[in-house]
GUZAVEX-589691 format. One line per 4 residues: number of its first residue (from 0); for each residue x, y, z of C-alpha. Coordinates in Angstrom, 3 decimals. Example, Ala and Ser with C-alpha at 12.3 -4.5 7.8 and 13.67 -1.06 7.14 Angstrom:
0	12.300,-4.500,7.800; 13.670,-1.060,7.140 .
! end
This chain:
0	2.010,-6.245,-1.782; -1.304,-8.703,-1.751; -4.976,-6.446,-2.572; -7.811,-8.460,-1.362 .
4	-10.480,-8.804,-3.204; -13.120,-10.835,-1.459; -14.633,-13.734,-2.795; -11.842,-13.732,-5.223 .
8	-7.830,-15.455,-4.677; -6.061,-12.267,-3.035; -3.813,-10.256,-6.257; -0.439,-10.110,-5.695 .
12	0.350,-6.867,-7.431; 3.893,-5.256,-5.875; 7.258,-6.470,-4.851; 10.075,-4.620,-2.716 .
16	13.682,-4.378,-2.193; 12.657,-2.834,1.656; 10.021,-2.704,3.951; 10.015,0.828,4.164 .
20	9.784,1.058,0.255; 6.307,-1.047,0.603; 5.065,1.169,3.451; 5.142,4.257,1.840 .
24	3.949,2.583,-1.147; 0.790,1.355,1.248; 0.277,5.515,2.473; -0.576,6.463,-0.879 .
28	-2.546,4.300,-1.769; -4.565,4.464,1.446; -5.271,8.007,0.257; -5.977,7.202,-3.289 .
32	-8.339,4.370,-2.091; -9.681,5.125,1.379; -12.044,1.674,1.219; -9.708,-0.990,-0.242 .
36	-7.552,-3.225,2.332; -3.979,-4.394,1.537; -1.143,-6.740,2.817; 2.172,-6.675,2.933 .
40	3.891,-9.563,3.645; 8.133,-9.973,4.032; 9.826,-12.923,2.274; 13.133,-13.342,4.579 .
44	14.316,-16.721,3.327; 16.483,-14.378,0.619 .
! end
């Protein structure tokens, strides 16, 4: 999970095991902070 914070290197502040794990993870804090945009992004080389 990548937050980014613009001018600044995005934060890489989450990892894992499933994607589904990550999206829920993404829901809440959508409604914890409505304003702030995150990425998700899948290794699948492992």
């Amino acid at each position: 999970m990548v937050r980014l914070l613009p001018p600044m290197p995005p934060v890489v502040f989450a990892r894992f095991e499933n994607p589904a794990d990550a999206n829920g993870y993404v829901q809440v804090l959508k409604l914890l902070m409505p304003g702030v945009k995150f990425l998700i992004f899948f290794d699948l080389d492992q």
